[in-house]
Every structure is written in structure tokens, then in C-alpha cells.
N, C-alpha and C positions, 0 to 999 in steps of 0.2 A: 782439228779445224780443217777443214776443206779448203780448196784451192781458193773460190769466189769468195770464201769469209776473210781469207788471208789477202788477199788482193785488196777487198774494201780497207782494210784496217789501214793497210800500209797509204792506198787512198788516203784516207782521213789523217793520218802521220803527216804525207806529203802538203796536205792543206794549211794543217796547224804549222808546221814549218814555216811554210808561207805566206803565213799572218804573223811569225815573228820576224821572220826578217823584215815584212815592209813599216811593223813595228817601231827595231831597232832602227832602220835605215830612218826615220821620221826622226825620232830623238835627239834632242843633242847632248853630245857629249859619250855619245855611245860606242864602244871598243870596237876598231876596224876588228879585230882578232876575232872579236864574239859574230859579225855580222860574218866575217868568211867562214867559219867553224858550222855555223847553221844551213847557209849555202851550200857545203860539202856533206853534211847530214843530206841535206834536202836531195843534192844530187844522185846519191847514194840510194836512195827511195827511189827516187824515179827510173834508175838502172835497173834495180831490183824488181819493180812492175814492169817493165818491160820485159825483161828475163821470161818474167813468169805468166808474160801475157802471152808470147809468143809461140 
């Protein structure tokens, strides 16, 4: 996989993430633990695109 195919993927990683957390954050009753655990996934991504953007 090349560089720009690996970049998009984690892209789209980074999105789906961020349709689950605004998800979970909507929910009730939904585990503070699950919503920070996804957040740190997501941050994780976005570190890693930059890394590899730069």
C-alpha cells in the first residue's frame, strides 16, 4: 500500500471514529469510559496522519 492509500484509510478511520463518538455522546446512558477510549483511538489517528503527512 502506498503512502496516499494509507493516509486515506486512516482518513476514513478518523471519520468513522467521529460518528461514533458524536453517537455515543447523544445516547443516554452511554459509558463515559467507552466515549474517552474512542477519543483517544481518534487522537491516535489524527497524530498518525500528521506524522505521515508531514
Amino acid at each position: 500500500m502506498n503512502l496516499n492509500a494509507h493516509l486515506i484509510e486512516l482518513k476514513k478511520k478518523h471519520q468513522h471514529l467521529s460518528n461514533e463518538v458524536e453517537q455515543a455522546q447523544r445516547a443516554p446512558g452511554v459509558d463515559g469510559l467507552q466515549v474517552a477510549t474512542l477519543k483517544k483511538q481518534k487522537l491516535r489517528l489524527k497524530e498518525e496522519i500528521e506524522r505521515l503527512s508531514a
